[in-house]
Kinemage of the C-alpha trace (Angstrom):
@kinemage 1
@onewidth
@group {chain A} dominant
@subgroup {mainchain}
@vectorlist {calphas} color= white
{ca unk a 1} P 5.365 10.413 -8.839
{ca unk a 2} L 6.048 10.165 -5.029
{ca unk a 3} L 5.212 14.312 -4.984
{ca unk a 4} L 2.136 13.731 -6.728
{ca unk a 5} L 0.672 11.019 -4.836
{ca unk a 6} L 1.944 11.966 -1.203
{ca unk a 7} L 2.143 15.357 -0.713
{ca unk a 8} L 3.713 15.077 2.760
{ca unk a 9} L 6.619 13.000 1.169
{ca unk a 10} L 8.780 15.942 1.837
{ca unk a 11} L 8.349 16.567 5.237
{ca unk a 12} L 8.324 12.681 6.247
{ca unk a 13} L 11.890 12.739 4.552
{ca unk a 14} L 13.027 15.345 6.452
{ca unk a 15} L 11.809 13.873 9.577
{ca unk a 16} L 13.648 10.771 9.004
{ca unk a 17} L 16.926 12.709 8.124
{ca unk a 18} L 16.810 14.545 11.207
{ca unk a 19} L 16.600 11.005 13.094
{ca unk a 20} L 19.843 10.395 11.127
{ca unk a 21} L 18.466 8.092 8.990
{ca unk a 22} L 19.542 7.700 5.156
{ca unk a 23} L 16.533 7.661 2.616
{ca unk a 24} L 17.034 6.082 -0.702
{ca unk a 25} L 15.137 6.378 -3.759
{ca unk a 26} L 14.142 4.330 -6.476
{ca unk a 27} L 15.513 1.163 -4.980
{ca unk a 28} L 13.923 -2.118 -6.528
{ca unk a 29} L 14.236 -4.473 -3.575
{ca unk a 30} L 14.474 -7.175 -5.938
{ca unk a 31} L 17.618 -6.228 -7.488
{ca unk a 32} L 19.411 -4.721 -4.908
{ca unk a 33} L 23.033 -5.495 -5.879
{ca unk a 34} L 22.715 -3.786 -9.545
{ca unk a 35} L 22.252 -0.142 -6.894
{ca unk a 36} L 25.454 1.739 -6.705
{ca unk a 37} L 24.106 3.052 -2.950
{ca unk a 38} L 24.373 -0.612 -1.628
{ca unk a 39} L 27.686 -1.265 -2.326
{ca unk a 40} L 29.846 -2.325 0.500
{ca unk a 41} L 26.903 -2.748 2.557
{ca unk a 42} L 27.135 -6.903 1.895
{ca unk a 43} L 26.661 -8.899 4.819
{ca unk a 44} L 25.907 -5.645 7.232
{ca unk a 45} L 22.407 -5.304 7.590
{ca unk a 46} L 20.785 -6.136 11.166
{ca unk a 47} L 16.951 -6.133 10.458
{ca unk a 48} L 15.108 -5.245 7.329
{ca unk a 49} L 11.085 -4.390 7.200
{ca unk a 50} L 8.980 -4.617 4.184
{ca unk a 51} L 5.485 -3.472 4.502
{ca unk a 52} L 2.933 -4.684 3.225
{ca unk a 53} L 4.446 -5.550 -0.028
{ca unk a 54} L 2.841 -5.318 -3.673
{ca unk a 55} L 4.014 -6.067 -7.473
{ca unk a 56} L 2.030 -3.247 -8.751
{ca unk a 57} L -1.176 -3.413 -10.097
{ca unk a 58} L -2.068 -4.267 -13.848
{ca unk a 59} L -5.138 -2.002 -15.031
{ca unk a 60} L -8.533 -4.148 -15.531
{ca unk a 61} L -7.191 -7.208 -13.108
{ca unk a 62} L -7.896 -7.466 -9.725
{ca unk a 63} L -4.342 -9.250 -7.676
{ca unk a 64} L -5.730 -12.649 -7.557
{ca unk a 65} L -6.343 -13.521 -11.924
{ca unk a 66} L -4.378 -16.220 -12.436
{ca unk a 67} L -3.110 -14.197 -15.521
{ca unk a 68} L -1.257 -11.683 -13.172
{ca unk a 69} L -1.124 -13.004 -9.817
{ca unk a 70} L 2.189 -14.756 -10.515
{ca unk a 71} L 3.943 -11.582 -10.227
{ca unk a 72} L 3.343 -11.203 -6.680
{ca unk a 73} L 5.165 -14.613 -6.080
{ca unk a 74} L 8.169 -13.468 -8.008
{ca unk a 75} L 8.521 -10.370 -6.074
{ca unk a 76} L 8.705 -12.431 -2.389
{ca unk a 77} L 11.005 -15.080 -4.191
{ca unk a 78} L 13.063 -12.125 -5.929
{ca unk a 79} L 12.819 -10.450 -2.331
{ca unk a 80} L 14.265 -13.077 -0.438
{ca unk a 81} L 17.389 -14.171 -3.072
{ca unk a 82} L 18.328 -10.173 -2.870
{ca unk a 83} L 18.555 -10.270 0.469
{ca unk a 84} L 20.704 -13.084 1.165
{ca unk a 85} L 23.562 -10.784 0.154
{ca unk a 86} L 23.052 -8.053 2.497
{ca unk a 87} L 21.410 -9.466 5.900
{ca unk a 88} L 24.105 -10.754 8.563
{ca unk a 89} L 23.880 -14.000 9.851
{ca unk a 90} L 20.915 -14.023 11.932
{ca unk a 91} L 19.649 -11.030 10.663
{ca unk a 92} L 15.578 -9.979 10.802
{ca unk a 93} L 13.430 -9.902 8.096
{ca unk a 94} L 9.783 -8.816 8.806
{ca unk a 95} L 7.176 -8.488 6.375
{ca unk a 96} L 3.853 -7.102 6.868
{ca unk a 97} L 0.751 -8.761 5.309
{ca unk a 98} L -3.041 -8.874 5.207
{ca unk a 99} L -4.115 -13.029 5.915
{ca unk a 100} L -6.606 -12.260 3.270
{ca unk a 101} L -4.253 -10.420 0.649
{ca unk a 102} L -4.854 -12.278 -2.953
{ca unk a 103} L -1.909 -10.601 -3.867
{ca unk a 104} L 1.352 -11.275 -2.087
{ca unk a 105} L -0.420 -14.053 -0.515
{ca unk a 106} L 0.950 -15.027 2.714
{ca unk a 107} L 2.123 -18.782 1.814
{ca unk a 108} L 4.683 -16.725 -0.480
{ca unk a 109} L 6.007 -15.079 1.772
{ca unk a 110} L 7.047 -18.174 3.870
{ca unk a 111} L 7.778 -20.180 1.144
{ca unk a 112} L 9.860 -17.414 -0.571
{ca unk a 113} L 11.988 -16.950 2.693
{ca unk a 114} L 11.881 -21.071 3.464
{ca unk a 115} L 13.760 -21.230 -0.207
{ca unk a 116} L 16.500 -18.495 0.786
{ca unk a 117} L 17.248 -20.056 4.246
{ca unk a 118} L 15.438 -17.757 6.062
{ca unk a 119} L 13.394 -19.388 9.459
{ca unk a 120} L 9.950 -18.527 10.225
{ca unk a 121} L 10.395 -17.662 13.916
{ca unk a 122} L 7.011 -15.616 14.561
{ca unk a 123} L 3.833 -14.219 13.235
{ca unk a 124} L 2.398 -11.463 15.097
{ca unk a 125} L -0.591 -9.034 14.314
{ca unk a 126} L 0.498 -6.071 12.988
{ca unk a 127} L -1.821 -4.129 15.841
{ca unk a 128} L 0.534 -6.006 18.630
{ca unk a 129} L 3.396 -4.717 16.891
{ca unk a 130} L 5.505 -1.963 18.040
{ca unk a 131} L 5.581 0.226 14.776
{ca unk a 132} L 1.922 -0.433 14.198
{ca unk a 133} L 1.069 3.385 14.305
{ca unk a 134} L 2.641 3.037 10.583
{ca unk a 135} L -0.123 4.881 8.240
{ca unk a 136} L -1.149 2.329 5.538
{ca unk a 137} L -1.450 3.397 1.872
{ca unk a 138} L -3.416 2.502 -1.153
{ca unk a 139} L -0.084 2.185 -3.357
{ca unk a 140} L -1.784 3.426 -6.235
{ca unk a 141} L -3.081 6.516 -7.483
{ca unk a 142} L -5.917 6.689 -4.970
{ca unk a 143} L -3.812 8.522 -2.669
{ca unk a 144} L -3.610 11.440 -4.622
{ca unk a 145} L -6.811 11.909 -3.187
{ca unk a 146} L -7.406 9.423 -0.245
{ca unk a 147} L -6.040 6.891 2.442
{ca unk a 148} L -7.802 3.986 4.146
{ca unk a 149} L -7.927 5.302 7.473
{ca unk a 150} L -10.246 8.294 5.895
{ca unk a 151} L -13.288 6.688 6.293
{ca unk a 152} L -12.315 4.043 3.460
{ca unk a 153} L -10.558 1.399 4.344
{ca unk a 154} L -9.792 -1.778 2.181
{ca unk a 155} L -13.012 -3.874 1.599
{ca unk a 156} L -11.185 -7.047 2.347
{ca unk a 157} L -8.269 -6.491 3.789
{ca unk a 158} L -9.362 -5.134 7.350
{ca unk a 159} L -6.844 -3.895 10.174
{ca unk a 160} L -7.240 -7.023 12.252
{ca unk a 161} L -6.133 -9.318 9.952
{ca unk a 162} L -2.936 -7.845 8.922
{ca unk a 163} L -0.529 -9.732 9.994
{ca unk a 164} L 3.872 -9.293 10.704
{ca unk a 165} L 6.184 -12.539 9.430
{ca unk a 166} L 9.144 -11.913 11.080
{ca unk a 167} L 12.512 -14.678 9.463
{ca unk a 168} L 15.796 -15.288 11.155
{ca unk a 169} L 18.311 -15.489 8.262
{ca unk a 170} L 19.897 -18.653 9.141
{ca unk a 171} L 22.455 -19.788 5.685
{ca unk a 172} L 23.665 -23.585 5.742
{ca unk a 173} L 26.937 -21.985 4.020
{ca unk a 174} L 25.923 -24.434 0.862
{ca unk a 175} L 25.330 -22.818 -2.867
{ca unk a 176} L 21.759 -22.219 -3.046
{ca unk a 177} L 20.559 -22.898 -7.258
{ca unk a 178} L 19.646 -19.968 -9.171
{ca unk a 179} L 16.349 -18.621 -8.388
{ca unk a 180} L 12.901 -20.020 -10.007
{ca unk a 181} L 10.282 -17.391 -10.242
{ca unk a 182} L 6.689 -17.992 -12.060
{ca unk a 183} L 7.294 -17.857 -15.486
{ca unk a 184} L 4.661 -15.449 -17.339
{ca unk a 185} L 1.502 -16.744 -19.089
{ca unk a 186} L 2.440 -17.066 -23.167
{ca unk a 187} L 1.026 -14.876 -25.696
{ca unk a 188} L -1.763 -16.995 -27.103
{ca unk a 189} L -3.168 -17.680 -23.330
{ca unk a 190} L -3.474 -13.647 -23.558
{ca unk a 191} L -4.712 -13.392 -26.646
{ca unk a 192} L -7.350 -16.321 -25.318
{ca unk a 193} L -8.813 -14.026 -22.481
{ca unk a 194} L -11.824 -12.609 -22.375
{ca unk a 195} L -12.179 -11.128 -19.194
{ca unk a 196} L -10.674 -8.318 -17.142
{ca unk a 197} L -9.527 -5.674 -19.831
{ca unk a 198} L -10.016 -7.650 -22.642
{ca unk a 199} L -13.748 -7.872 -21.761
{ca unk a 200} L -15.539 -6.379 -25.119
{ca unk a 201} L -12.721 -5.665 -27.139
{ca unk a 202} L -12.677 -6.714 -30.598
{ca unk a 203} L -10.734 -9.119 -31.789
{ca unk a 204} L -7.643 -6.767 -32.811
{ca unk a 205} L -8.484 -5.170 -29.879
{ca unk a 206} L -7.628 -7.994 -27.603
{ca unk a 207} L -4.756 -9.022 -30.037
{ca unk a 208} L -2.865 -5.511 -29.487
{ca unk a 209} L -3.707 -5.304 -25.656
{ca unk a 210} L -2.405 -9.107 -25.352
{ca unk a 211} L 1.116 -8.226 -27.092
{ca unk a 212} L 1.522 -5.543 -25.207
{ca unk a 213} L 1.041 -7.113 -22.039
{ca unk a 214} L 3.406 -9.793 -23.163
{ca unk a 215} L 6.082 -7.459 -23.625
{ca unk a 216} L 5.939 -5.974 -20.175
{ca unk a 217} L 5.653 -9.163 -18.574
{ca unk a 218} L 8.806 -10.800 -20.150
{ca unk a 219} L 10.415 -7.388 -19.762
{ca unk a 220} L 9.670 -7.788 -15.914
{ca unk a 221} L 10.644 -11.528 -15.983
{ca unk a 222} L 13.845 -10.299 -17.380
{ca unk a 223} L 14.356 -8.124 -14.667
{ca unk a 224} L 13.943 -4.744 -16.335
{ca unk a 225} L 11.149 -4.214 -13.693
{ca unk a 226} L 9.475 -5.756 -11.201
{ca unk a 227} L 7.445 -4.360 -8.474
């Protein structure tokens, strides 16, 4: 997937490697401790960046339908709890965001890192920021064939509003309760829509796309995937 979408993956690996840097793939940043690469790295990491973060998109949707927008919220919340593991005390956490994104809106992001202990200690725009020469991406299959800085950029989302969050991980030492994350919509408020990709179905139509919907979401709920 990365091959076909970014045909330069290669050589930006390669780049990083000879910077002796270690690339992982396929690491869900929500479940970090279930990936055999991150063991033994508990409690040792300094800083951690996550730019401009997205749950994926769900075809027919746009980020901010109430029907799908929860997932965004999980993936800050589910974010955050992962990282409490791994960050030292004190660590950085900076996450990159547009102050118009409908997606990973930026109250999640603070609230997500308020729940996990982490302090809000600066917001900066991502143009002041040091690694701001970092070449933004659609994140979906748009950049098989274009990027925003090619003469189309996001309609919304413009440069000067993108923002960096930057969290102090600061732990009281008390047990934090489990984790609530956004819980997704049932099968009958699916089955009820008639917008987005249901728009013009029939009504088996919107009966089949609604179950399978359902079944992804509770799969990604479950943590099978999210992100």
């Amino acid at each position: 997937m990365l091959r076909e979408r970014y045909q330069e993956i290669d050589e930006t690996i390669g780049i990083l490697e000879g910077l002796y840097a270690e690339v992982f793939h396929e690491v869900d940043c929500t479940r970090i401790a279930e990936n055999a690469q991150f063991k033994g790295l508990e409690g040792s990491l300094g800083a951690v960046y996550y730019n401009f973060p997205h749950a994926g998109s769900v075809g027919g949707f746009f980020d901010s339908h109430v029907l799908v927008n929860w997932r965004h919220e999980n993936l800050m919340r589910l974010f955050f709890r992962a990282l409490r593991f791994y960050l030292k005390v004190g660590g950085i956490v900076k996450v990159a965001s547009n102050m118009g994104a409908v997606g990973v809106r930026f109250s999640y992001i603070i609230e997500s890192a308020y729940q996990n202990e982490f302090e809000h200690v600066e917001t900066v725009p991502f143009l002041q920021w040091s690694l701001r020469r970092y070449g933004r991406s659609y994140g979906d299959r748009r950049d098989a064939y274009r990027r925003p800085d090619q003469g189309e950029g996001y309609n919304v989302q413009k440069a000067e509003k993108d923002m960096v969050y930057t969290f102090k991980f600061n732990p009281s030492g008390a047990t934090l309760p489990p984790q609530e994350i956004r819980l997704p919509p049932t099968l009958r408020t699916l089955q009820a829509c008639r917008d987005g990709p249901f728009s013009g179905r029939t009504d088996q139509g919107r009966a089949e796309l609604a179950k399978q919907l359902h079944k992804r979401f509770v799969m990604e709920c479950s943590g099978q995937h999210v992100g």
